[in-house]
C-alpha positions in Angstrom: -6.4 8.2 -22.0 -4.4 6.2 -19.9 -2.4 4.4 -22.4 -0.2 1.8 -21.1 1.8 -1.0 -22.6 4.0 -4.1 -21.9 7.3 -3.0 -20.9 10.7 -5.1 -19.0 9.4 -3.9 -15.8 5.7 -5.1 -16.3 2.6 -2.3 -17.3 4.3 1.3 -18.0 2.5 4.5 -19.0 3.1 5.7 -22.9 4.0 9.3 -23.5 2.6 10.5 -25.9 3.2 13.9 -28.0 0.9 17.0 -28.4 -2.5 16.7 -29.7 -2.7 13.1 -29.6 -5.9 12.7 -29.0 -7.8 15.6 -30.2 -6.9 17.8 -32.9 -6.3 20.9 -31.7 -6.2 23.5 -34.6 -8.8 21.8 -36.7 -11.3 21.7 -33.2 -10.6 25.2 -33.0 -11.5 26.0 -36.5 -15.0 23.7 -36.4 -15.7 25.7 -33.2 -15.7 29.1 -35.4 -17.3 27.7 -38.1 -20.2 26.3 -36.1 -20.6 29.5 -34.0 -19.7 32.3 -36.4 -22.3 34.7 -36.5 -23.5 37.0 -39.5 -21.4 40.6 -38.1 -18.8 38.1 -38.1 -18.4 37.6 -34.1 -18.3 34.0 -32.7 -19.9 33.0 -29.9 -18.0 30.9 -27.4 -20.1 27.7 -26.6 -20.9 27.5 -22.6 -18.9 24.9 -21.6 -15.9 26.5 -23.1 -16.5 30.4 -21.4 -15.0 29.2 -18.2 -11.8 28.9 -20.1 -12.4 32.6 -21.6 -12.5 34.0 -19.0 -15.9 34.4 -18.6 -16.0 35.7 -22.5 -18.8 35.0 -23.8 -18.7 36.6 -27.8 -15.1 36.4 -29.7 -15.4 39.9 -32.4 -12.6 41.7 -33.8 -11.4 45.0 -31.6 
């Protein structure tokens, strides 16, 4: 995001805490509800299957 702001020292970087910009948990839950399939398995959009692994279906073991 590359926040910054006027500080003593001139242009400093803001830290900021977790899910700042994106809302984690309510991402996660719009992912399953847009890719929740009727035997109740999700499928894992493409971009996000690198992250999974490789995984491409989420169902219940």
């Amino acid at each position: 995001m590359n926040i910054r702001y006027e500080g003593k020292e001139g242009r400093e970087v803001v830290h900021t805490l977790n899910n700042t910009a994106l809302a984690t948990s309510r991402a996660m839950v719009a992912i399953v509800e847009n890719n929740q399939q009727k035997d109740g398995t999700v499928l894992i959009p493409k971009v996000l299957q690198k992250y999974m692994g490789g995984k491409k279906v989420l169902k219940k073991v």
